[in-house]
VOGU-3710 file (C-alpha; in Angstrom, 3 decimals, decimal comma):
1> xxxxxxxxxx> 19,899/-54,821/57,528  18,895/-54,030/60,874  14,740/-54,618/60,999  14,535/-51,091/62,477  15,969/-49,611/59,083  13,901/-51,718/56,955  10,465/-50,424/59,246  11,872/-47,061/58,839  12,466/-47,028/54,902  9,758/-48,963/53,935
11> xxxxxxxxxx> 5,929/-48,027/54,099  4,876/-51,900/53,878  7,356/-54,575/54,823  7,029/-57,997/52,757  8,006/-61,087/53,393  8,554/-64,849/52,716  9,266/-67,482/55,433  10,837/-71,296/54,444  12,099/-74,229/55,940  15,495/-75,844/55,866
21> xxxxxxxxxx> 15,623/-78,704/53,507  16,984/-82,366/55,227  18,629/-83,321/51,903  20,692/-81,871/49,242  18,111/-82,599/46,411  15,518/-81,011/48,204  18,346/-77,677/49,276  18,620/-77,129/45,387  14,568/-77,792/44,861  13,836/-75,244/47,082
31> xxxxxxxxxx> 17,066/-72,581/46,763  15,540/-72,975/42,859  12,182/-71,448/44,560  14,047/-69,354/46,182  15,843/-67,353/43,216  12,260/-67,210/41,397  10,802/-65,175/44,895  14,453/-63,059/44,933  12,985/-61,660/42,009  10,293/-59,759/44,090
41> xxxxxxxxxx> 12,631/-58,315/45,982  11,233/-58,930/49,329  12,093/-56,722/52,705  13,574/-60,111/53,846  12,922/-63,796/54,295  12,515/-65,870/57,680  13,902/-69,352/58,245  12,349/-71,978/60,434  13,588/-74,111/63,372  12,391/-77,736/63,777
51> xxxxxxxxxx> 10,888/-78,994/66,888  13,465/-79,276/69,501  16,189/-77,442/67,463  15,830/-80,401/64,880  16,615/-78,657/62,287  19,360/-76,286/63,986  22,440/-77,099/61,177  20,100/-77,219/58,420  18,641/-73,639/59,476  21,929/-72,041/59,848
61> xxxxxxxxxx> 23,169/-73,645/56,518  20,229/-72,407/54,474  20,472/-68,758/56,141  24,446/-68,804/55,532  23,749/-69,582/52,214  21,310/-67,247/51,652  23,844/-64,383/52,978  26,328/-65,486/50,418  24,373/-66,653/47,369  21,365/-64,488/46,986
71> xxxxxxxxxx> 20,357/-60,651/47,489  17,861/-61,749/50,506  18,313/-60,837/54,010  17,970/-64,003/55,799  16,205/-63,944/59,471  16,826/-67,231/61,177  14,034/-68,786/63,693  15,264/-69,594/67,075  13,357/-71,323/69,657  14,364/-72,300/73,593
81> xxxxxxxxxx> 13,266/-75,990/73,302  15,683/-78,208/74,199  18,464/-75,711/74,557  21,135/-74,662/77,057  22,112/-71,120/77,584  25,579/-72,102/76,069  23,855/-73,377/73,120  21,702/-70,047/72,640  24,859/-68,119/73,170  26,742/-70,250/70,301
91> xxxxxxxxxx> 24,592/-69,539/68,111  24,017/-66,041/68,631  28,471/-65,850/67,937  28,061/-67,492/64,766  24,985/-65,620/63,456  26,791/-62,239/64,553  30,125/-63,403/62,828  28,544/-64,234/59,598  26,398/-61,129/59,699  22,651/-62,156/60,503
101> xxxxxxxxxx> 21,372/-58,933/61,005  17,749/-60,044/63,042  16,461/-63,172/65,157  12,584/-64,607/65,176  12,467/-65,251/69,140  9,732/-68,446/69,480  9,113/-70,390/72,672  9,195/-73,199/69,787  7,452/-76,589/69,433  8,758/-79,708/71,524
111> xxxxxxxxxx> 9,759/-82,677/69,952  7,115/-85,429/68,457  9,121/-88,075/69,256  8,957/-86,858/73,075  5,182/-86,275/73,619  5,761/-86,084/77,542  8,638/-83,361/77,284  8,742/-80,925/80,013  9,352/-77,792/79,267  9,980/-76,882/83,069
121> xxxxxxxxxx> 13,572/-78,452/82,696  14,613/-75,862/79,401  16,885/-72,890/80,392  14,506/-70,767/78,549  10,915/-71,804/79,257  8,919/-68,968/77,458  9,830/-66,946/74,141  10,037/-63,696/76,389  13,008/-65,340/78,547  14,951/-66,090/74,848
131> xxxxxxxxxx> 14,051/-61,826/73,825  15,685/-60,744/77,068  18,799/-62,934/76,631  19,357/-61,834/73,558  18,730/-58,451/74,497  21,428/-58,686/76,952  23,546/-60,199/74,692  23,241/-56,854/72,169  24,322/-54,981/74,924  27,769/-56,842/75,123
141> xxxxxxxxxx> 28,621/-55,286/71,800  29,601/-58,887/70,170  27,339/-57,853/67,125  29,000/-55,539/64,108  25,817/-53,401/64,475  25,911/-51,484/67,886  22,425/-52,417/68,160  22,971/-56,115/68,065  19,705/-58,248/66,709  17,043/-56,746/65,646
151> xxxxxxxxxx> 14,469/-59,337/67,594  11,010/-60,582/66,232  8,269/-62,276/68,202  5,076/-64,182/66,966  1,302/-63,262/67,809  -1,494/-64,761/67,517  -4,905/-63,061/65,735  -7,028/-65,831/66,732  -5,718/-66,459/69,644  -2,827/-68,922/70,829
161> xxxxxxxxxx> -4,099/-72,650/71,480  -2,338/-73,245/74,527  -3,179/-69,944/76,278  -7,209/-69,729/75,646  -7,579/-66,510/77,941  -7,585/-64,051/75,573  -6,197/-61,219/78,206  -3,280/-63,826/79,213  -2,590/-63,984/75,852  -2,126/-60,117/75,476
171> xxxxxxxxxx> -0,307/-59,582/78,492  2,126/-62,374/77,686  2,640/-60,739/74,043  3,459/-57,089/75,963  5,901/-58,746/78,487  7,711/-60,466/74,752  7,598/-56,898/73,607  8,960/-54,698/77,109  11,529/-57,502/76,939  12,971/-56,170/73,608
181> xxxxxxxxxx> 11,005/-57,396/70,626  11,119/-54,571/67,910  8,274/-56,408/65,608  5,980/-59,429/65,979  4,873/-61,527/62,888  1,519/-62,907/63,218  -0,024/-66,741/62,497  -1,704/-66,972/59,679  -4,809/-66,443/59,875  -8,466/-65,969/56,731
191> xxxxxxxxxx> -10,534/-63,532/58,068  -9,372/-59,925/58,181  -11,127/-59,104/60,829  -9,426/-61,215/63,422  -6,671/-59,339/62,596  -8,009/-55,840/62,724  -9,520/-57,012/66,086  -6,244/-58,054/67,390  -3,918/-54,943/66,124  -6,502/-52,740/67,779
201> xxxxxxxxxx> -6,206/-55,192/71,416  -2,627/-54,262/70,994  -3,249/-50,939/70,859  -5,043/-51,208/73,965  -2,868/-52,677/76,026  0,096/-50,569/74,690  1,770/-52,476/72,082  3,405/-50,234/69,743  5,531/-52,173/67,678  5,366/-52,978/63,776
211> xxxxxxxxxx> 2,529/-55,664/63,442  3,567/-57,527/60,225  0,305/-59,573/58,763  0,783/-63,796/58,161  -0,812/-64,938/55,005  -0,943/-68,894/53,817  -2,587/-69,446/50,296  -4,586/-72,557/50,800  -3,525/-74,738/47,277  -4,802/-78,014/47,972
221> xxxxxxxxxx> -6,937/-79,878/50,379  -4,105/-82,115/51,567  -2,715/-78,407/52,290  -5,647/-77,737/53,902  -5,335/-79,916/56,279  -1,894/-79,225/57,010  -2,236/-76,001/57,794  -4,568/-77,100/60,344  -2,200/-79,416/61,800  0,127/-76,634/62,045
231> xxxxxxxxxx> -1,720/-73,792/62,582  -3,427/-75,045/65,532  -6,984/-73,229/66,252  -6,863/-71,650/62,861  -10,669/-70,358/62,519  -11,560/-71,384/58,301  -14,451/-69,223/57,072  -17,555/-71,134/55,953  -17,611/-68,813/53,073  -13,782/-70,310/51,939
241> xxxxxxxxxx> -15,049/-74,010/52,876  -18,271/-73,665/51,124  -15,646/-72,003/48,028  -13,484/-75,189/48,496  -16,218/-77,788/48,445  -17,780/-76,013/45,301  -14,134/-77,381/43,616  -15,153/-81,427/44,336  -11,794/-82,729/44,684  -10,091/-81,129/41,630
251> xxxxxxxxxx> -7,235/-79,265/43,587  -6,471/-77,439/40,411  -9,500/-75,251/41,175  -9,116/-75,179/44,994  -5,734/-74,122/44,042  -7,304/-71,079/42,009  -10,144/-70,445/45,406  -7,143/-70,394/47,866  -4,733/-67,872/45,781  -7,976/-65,553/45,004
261> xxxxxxxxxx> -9,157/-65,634/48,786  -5,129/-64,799/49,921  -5,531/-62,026/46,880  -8,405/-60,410/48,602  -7,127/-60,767/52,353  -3,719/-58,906/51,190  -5,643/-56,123/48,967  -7,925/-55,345/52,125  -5,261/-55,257/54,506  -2,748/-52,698/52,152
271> xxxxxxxxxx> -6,208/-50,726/52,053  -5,881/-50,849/55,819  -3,009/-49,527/56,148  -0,797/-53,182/57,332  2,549/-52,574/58,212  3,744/-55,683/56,566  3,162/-59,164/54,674  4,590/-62,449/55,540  4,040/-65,321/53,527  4,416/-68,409/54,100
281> xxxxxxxxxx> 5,716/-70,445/51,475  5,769/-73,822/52,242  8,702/-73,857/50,027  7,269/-73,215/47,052  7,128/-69,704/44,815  4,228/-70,341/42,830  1,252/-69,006/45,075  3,011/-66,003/46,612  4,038/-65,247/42,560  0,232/-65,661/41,775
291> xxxxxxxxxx> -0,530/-63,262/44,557  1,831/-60,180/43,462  0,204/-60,738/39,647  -2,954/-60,598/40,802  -2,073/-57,204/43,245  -0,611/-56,064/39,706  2,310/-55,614/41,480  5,626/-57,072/40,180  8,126/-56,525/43,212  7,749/-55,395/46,350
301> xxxxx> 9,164/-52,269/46,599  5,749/-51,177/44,374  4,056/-51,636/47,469  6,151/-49,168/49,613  5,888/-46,303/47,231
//
């Protein structure tokens, strides 16, 4: 379903984001995960791209299989490192031929194994160049739905580590938006504020698009310091450190701290009036199940009543 249809029908979008598995052992791990969060009947899921297109078959197996084996409504990552404009194009044919109804537009990560990559030498250089290809490519009316893709970008509450001037940073989110995006997704992110703070800069500077909320249960400290890795100038409350320390190393309890803290983030921001939830996963349903019993809430469509 086109994202514009799911925005319109539904008073709070949710969401769960996962990335392709590089073996078949871990594909049926996490496609197990998978059926327990299709059970919360979710506005639809997201699927990541690896650095550098890495992951590229993987990605488009896992969303193809989604389409086919499950009730979710798969919306596939796609980033310009590393890729050609033929290579954009080809797989913008085969997610219109099997039906992909939406595209996550990222500049994207480059490779690790290339920590001098220039980024000068892509076709597409920044995420707004991949929204307004794929805008242009709607308009050829090679997509079943005479809209095309429905295109999301990413934003950044705290503030995007490469771009530290905050009004850059805004202006390059607008020019992702008058390119074509129809809803951005934002990092993940622990204080509620940052986030109220940032919808309202939006508003400023005349963003009007669906601003869908990124939430990340903290479950371990190994996790912890993962999502730090990935998350890049992710801002962690004292008040959730001081929490985590309080647990010594028994991750058991940090486990408990991190799904209670996600708990209160997501009841504040439905009080607030969020458009949308997106949680990410890491692959696993346990958490984001945790979460919805502790909103007493047992599928999403509760929360869009």
């Amino acid at each position: 379903m086109h994202i514009n249809d799911i925005l319109q029908n539904q008073r709070v979008t949710t969401s769960f984001e996962f990335s392709p598995p590089k073996t078949p052992e871990a594909a049926e791990v996490l496609f197990n995960n998978i059926r327990e969060l299709e059970e919360l009947h979710p506005s639809f899921v997201s699927v990541t791209y690896g650095a550098g297109g890495s992951t590229r078959q993987h990605t488009h197996d896992l969303v193809v299989r989604m389409k086919e084996e499950a009730t979710l409504d798969p919306f596939p990552h796609l980033t310009c490192v590393s890729h050609t404009e033929e290579e954009i194009e080809s797989i913008l044919f085969r997610y219109a031929e099997n039906g992909i109804s939406n595209i996550h537009a990222l500049a994207g990560d480059p490779p690790r194994s290339r920590p001098n990559y220039d980024r000068s030498q892509d076709h597409f250089r920044y995420a707004t160049d991949l929204v307004r290809y794929i805008k242009r490519f709607n308009e050829r009316g090679i997509h079943p739905d005479k809209r095309g893709f429905g295109i999301g970008v990413a934003g950044y509450p705290e503030g995007h580590y490469a771009t530290p001037n905050r009004l850059k940073e805004i202006e390059y989110l607008k020019a992702k938006v008058d390119a074509g995006a129809d809803y951005i997704v934002t990092q993940l992110f622990f204080d509620n504020h940052d986030f109220y703070d940032f919808r309202e800069r939006c508003e400023l500077a005349g963003i009007g698009v669906p601003i869908i909320a990124g939430i990340m249960p903290v479950t371990s400290r190994k996790g912890l310091e993962r999502m730090a890795e990935l998350a890049l100038g992710s801002r962690y409350p004292a008040k959730l450190l001081r929490a985590i320390e309080r647990c010594d190393e028994d991750d058991t309890y940090v486990r408990h701290v991190g799904v209670q803290w996600a708990t209160e983030q997501c009841r504040d921001l439905l009080d607030n009036h969020v458009r949308g939830l997106h949680f990410y996963t890491l692959n696993r349903a346990t958490a984001t199940r945790e979460i919805y019993t502790h909103l007493g809430v047992k599928d999403s469509r509760r929360l869009s009543a």
